[in-house]
VEXMI-79428 format. One record per residue: residue in three letters; x, y, z of N, C-alpha, C, O, CB in turn. Coordinates in steps of 0.05 Angstrom, whole numbers, plus 5000, padded with zeros to 4 digits. Glycine has a CB too. Layout:
BEGIN
<node><res>ala</res><n_x>X</n_x><n_y>Y</n_y><n_z>Z</n_z><ca_x>X</ca_x><ca_y>Y</ca_y><ca_z>Z</ca_z><c_x>X</c_x><c_y>Y</c_y><c_z>Z</c_z><o_x>X</o_x><o_y>Y</o_y><o_z>Z</o_z><cb_x>X</cb_x><cb_y>Y</cb_y><cb_z>Z</cb_z></node>
...
% end
This chain:
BEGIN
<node><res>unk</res><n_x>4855</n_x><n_y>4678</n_y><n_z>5337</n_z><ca_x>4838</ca_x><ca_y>4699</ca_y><ca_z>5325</ca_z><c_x>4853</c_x><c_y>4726</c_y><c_z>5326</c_z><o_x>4849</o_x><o_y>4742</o_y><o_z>5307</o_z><cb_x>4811</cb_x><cb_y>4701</cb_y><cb_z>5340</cb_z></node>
<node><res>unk</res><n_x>4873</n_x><n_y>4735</n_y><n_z>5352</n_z><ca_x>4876</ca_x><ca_y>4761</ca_y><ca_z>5350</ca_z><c_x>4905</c_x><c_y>4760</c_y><c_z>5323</c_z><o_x>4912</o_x><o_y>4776</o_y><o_z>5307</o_z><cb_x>4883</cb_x><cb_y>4777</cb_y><cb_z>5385</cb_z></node>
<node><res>unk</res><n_x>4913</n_x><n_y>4736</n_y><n_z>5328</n_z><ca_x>4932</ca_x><ca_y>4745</ca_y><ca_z>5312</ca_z><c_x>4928</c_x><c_y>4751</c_y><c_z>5282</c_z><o_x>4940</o_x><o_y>4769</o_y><o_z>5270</o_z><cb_x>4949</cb_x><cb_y>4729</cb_y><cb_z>5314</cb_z></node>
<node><res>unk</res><n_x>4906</n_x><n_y>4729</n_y><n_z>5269</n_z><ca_x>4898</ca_x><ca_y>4741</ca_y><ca_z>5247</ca_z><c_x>4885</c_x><c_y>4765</c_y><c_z>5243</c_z><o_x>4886</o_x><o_y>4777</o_y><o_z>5222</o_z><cb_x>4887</cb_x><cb_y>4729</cb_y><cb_z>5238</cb_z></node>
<node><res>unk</res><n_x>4870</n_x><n_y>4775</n_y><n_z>5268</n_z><ca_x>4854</ca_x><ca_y>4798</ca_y><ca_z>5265</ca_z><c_x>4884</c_x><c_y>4821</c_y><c_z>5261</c_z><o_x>4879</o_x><o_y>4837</o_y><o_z>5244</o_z><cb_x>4830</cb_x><cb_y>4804</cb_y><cb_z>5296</cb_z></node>
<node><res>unk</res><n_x>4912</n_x><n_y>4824</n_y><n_z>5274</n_z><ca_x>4931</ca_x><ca_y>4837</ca_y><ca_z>5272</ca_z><c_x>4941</c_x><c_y>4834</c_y><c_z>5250</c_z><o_x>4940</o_x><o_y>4853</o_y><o_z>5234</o_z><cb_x>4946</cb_x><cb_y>4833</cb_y><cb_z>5289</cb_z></node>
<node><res>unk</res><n_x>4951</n_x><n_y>4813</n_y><n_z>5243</n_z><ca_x>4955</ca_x><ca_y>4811</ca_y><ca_z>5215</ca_z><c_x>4945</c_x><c_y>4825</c_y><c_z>5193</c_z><o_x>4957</o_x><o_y>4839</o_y><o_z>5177</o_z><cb_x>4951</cb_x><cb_y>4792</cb_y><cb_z>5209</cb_z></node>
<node><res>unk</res><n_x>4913</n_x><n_y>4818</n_y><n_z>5194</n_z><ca_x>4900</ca_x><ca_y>4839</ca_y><ca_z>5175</ca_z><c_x>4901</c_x><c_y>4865</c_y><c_z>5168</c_z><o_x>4902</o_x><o_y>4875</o_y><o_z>5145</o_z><cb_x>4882</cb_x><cb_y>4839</cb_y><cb_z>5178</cb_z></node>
<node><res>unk</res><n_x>4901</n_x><n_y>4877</n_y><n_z>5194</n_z><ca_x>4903</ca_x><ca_y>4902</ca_y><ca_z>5202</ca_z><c_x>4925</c_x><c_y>4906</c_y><c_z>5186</c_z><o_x>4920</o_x><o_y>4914</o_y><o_z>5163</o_z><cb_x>4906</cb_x><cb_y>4907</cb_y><cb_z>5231</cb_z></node>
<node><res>unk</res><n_x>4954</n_x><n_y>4902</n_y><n_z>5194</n_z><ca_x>4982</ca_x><ca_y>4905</ca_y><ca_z>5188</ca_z><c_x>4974</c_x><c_y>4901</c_y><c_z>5153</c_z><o_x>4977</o_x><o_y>4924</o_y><o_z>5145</o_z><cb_x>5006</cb_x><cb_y>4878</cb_y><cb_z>5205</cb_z></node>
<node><res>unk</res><n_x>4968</n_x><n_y>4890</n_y><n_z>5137</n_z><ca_x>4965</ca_x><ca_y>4885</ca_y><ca_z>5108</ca_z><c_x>4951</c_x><c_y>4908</c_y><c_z>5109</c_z><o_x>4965</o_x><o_y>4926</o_y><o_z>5100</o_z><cb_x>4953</cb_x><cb_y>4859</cb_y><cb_z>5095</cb_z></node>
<node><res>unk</res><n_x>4925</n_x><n_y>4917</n_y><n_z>5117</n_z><ca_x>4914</ca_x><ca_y>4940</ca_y><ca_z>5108</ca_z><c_x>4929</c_x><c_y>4961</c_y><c_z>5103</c_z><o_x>4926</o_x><o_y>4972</o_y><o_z>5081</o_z><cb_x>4899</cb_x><cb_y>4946</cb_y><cb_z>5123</cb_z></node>
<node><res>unk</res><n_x>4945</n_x><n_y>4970</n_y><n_z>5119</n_z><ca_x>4953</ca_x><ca_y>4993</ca_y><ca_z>5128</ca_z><c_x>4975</c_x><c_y>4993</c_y><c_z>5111</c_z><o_x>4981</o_x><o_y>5015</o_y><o_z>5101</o_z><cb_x>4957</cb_x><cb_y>4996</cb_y><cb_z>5157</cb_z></node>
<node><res>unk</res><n_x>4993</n_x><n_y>4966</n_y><n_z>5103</n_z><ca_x>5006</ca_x><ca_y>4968</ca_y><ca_z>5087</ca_z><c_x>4999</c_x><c_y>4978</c_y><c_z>5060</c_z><o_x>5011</o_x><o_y>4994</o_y><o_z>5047</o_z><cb_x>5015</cb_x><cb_y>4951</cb_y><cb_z>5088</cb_z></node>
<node><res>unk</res><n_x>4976</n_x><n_y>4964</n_y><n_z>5053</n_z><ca_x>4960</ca_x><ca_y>4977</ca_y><ca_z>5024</ca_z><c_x>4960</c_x><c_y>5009</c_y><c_z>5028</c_z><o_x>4967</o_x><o_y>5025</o_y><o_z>5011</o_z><cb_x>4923</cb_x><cb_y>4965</cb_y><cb_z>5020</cb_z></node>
<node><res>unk</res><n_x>4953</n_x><n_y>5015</n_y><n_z>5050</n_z><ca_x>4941</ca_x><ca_y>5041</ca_y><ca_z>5047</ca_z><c_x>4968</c_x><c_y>5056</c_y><c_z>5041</c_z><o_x>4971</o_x><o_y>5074</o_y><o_z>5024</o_z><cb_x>4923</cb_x><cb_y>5053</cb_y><cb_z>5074</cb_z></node>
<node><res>unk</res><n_x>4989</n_x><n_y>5044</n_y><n_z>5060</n_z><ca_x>5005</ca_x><ca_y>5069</ca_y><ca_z>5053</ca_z><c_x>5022</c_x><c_y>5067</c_y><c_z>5028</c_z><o_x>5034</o_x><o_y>5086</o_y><o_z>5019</o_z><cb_x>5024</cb_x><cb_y>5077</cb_y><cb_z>5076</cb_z></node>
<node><res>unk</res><n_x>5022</n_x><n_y>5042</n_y><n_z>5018</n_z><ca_x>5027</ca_x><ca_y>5042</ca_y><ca_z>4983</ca_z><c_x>5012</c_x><c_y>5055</c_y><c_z>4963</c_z><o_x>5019</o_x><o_y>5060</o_y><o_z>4940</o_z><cb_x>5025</cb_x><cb_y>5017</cb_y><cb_z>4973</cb_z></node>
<node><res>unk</res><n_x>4987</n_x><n_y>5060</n_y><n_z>4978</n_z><ca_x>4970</ca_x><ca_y>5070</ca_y><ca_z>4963</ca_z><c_x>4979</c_x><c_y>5107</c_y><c_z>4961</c_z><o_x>4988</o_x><o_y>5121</o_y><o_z>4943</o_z><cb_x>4939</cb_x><cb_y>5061</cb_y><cb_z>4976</cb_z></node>
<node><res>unk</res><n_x>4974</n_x><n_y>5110</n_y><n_z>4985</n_z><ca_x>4987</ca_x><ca_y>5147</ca_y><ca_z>4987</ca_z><c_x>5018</c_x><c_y>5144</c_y><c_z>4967</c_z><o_x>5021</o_x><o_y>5150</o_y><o_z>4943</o_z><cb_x>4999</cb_x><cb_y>5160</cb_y><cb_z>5034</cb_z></node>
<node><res>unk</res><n_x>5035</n_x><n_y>5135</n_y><n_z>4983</n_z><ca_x>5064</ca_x><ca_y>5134</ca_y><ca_z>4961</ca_z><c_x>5062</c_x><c_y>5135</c_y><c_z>4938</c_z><o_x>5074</o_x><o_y>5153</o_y><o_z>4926</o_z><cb_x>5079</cb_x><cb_y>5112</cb_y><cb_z>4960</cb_z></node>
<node><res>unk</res><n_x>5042</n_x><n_y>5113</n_y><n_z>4921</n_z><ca_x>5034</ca_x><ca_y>5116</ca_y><ca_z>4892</ca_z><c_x>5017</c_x><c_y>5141</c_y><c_z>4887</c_z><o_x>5018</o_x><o_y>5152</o_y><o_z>4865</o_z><cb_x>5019</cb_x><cb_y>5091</cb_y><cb_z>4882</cb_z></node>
<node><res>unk</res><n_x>4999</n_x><n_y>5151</n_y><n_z>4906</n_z><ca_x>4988</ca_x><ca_y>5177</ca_y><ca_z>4897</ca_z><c_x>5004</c_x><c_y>5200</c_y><c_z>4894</c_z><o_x>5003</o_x><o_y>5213</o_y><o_z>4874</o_z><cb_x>4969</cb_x><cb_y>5185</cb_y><cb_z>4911</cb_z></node>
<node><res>unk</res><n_x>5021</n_x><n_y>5207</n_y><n_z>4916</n_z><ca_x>5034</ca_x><ca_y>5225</ca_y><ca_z>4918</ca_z><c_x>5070</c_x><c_y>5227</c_y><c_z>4896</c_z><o_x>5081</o_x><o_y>5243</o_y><o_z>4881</o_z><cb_x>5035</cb_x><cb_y>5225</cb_y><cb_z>4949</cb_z></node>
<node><res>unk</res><n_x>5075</n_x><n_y>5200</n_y><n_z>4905</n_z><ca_x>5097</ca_x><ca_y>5199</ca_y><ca_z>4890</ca_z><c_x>5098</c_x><c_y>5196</c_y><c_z>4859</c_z><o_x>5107</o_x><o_y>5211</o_y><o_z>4841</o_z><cb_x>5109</cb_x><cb_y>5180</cb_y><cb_z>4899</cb_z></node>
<node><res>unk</res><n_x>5087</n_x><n_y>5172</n_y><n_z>4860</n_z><ca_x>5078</ca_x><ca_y>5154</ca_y><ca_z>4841</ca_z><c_x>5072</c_x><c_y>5166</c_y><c_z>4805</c_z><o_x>5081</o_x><o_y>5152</o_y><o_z>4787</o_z><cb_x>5051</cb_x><cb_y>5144</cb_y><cb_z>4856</cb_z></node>
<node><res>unk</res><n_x>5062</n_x><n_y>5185</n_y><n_z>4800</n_z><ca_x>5048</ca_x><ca_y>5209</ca_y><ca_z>4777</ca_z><c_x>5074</c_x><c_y>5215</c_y><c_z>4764</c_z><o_x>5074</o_x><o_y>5226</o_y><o_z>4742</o_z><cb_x>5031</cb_x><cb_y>5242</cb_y><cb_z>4792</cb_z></node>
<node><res>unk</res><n_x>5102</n_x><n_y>5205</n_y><n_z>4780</n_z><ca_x>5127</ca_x><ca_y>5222</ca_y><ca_z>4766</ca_z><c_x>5146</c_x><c_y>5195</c_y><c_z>4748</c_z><o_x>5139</o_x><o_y>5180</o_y><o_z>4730</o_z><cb_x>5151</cb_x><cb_y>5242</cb_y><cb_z>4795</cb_z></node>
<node><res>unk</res><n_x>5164</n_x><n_y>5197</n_y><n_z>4759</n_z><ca_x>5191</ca_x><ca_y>5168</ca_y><ca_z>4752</ca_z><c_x>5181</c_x><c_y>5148</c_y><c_z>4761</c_z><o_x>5178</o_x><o_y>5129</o_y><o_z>4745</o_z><cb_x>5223</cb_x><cb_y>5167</cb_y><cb_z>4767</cb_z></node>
<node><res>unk</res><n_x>5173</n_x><n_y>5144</n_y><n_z>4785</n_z><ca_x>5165</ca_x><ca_y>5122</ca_y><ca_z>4797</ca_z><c_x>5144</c_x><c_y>5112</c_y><c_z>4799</c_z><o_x>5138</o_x><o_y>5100</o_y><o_z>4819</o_z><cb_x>5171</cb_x><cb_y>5121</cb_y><cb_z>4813</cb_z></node>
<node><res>unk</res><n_x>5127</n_x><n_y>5117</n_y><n_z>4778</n_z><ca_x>5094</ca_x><ca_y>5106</ca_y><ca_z>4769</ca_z><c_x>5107</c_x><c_y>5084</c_y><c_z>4757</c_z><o_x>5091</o_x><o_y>5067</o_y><o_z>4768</o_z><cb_x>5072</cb_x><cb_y>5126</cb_y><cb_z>4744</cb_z></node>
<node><res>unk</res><n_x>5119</n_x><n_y>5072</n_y><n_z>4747</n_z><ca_x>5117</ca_x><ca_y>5043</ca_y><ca_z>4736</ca_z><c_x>5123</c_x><c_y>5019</c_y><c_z>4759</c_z><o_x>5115</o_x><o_y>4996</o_y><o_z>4756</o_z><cb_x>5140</cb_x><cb_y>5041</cb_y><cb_z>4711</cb_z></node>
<node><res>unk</res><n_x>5138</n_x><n_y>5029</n_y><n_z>4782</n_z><ca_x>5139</ca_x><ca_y>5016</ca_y><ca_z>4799</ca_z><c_x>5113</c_x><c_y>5010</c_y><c_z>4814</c_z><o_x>5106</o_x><o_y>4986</o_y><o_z>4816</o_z><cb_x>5156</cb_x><cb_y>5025</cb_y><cb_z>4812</cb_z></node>
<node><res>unk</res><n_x>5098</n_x><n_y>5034</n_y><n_z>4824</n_z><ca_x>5067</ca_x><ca_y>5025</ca_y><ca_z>4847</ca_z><c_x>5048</c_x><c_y>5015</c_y><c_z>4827</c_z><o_x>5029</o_x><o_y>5003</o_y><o_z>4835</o_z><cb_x>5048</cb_x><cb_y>5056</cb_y><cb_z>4868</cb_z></node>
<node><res>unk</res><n_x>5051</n_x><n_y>5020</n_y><n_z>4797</n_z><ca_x>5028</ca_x><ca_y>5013</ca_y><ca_z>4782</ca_z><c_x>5018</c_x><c_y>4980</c_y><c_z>4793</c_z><o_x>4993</o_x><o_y>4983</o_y><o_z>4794</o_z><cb_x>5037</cb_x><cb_y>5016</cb_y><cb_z>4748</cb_z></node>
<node><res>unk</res><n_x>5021</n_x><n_y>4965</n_y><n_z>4798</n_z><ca_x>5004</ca_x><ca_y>4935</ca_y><ca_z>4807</ca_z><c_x>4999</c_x><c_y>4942</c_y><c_z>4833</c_z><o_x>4982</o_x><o_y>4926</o_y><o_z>4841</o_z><cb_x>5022</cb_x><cb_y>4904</cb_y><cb_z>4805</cb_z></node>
<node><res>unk</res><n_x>5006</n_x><n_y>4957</n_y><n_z>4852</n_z><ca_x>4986</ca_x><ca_y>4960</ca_y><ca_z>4875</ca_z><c_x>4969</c_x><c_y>4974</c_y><c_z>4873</c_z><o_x>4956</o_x><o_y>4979</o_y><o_z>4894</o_z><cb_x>4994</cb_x><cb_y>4967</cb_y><cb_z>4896</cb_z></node>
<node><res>unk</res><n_x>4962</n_x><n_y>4984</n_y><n_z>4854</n_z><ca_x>4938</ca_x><ca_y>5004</ca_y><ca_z>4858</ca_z><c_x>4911</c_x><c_y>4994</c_y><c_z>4853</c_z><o_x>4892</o_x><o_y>5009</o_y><o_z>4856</o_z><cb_x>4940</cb_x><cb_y>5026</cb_y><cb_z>4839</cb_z></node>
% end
């Protein structure tokens, strides 16, 4: 259990911070790249 509960976690956090990168970065050259994680 903890390890999936860690795991999860770890994917979240990964989304999230793809998510900031594509917000912040993302709007310029490198919007065609984060566009499918969003």
């Amino acid at each position: 259990m903890k390890k999936s509960l860690i795991f999860s976690f770890n994917v979240l956090t990964l989304l999230v911070i793809l998510a900031l990168v594509a917000g912040a970065m993302g709007q310029g050259n490198k919007k065609k790249i984060y566009v499918p994680y969003i």
